[in-house]
Backbone as a chain_set.jsonl record, in Angstrom:
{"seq": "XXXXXXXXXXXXXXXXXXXXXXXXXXXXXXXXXXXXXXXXXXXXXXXXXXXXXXX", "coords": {"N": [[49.563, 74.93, 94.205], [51.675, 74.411, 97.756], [50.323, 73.657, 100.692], [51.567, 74.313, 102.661], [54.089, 75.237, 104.644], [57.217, 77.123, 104.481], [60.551, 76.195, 105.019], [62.43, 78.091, 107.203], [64.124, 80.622, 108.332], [65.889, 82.867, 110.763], [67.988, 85.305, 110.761], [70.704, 87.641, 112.554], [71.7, 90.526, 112.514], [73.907, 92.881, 112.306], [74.247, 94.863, 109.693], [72.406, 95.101, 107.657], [71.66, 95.442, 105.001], [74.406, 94.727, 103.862], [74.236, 92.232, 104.439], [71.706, 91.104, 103.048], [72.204, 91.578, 100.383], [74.347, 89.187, 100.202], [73.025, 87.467, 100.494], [71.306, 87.661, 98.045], [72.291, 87.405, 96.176], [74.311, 85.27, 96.536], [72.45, 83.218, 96.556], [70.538, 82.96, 95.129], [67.82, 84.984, 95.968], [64.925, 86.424, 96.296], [63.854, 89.841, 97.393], [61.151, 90.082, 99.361], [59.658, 91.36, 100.897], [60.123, 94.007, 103.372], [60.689, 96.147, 105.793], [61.489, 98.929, 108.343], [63.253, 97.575, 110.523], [63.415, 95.012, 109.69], [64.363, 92.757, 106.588], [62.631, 90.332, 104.165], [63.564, 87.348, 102.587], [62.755, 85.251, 99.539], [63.35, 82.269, 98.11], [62.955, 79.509, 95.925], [62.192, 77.188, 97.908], [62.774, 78.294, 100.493], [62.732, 80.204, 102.938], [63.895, 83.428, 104.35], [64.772, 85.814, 106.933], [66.285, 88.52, 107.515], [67.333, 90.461, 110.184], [67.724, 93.443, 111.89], [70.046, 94.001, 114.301], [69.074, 94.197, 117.616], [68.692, 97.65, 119.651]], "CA": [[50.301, 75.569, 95.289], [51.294, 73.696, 98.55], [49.89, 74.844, 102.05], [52.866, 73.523, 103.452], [54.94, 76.146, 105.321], [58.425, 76.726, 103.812], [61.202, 76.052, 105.537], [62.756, 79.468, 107.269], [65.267, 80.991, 109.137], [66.244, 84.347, 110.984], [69.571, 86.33, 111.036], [70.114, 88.882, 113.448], [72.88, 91.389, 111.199], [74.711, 94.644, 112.382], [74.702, 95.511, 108.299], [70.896, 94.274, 107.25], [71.439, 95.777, 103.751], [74.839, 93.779, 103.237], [73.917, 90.335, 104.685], [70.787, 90.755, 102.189], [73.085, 91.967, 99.302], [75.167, 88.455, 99.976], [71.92, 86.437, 99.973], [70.334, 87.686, 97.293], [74.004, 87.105, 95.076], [74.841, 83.878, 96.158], [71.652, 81.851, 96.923], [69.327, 84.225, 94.432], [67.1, 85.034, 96.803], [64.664, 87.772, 96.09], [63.031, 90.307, 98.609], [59.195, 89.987, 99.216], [59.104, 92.346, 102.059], [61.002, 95.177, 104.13], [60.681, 96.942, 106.889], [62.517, 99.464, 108.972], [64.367, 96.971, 111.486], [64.138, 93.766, 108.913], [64.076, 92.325, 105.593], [62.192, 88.987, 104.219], [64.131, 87.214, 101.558], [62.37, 84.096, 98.842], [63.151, 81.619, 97.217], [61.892, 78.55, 96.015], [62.251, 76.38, 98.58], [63.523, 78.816, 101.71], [62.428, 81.929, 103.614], [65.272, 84.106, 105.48], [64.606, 86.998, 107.467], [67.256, 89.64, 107.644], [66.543, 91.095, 111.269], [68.547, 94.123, 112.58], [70.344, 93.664, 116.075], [68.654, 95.765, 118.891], [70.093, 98.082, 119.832]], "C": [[50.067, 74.803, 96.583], [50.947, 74.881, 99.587], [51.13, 74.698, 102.931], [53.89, 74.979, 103.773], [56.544, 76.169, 104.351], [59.228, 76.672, 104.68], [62.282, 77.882, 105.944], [63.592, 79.546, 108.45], [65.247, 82.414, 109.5], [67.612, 84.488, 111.333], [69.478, 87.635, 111.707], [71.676, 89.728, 112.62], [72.799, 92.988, 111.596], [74.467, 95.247, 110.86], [73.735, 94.686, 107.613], [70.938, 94.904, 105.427], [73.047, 94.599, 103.41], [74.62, 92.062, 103.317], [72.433, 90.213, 103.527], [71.702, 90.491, 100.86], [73.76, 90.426, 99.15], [74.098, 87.233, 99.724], [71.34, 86.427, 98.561], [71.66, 87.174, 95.772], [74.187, 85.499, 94.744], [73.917, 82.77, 96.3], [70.479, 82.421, 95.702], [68.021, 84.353, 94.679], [66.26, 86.501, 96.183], [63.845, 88.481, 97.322], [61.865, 90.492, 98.295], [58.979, 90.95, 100.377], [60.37, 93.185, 103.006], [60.013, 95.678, 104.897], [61.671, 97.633, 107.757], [63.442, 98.657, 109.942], [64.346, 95.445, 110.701], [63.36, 93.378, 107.456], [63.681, 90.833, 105.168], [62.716, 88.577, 102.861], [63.585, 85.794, 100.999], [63.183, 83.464, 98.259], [62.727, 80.525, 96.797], [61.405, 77.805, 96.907], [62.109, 76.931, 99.945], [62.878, 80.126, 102.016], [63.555, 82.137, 104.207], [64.751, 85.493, 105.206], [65.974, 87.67, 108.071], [66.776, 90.559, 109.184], [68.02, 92.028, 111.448], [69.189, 93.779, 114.355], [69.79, 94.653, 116.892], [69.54, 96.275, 119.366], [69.908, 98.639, 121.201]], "O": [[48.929, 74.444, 96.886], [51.071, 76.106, 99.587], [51.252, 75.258, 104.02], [54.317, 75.618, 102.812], [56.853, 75.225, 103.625], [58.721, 77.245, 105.644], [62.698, 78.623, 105.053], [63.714, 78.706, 109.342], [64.693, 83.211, 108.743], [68.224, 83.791, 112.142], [68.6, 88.49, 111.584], [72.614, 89.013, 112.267], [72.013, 93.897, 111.328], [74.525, 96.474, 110.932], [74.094, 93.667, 107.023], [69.962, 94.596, 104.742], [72.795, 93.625, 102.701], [74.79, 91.112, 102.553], [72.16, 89.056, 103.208], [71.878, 89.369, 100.386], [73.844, 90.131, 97.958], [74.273, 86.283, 98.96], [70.96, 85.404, 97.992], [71.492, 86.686, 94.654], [74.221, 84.798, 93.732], [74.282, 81.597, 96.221], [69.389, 81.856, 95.794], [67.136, 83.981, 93.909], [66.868, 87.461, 95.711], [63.249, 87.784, 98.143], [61.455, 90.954, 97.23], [57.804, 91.203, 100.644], [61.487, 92.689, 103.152], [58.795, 95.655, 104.723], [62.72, 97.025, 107.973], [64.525, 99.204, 110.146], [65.225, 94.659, 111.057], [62.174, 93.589, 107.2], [64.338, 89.971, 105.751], [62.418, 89.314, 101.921], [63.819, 84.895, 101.807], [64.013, 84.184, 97.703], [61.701, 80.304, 97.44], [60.188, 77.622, 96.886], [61.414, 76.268, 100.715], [62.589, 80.966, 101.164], [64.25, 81.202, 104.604], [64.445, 86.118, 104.191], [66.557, 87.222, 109.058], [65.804, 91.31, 109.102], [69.141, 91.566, 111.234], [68.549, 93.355, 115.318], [70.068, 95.849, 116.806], [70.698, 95.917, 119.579], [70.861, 99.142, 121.797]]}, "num_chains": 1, "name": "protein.A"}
């Protein structure tokens, strides 16, 4: 296992359950973590965080 950071991103998403729903479909991303205002999505290579918009 590397120590090496993965490469990652954040989305800020009015509709944090469908912008996951389209990640997890078309890139097959799985979720490693939730929380009430955002979701953290894996996969091999990539992190993406699902963030809600403030409101």
């Amino acid at each position: 296992m590397s120590n090496k950071p993965k490469p990652s991103a954040v989305i800020f998403a009015k509709n944090v359950a469908q912008v996951v729903k389209f990640y997890e479909g078309v890139l097959s991303m799985s979720i490693v973590h939730t929380d009430p205002d955002h979701i953290v999505l894996n996969s091999e290579d990539f992190q993406l965080v699902i963030h809600a918009v403030p409101k």
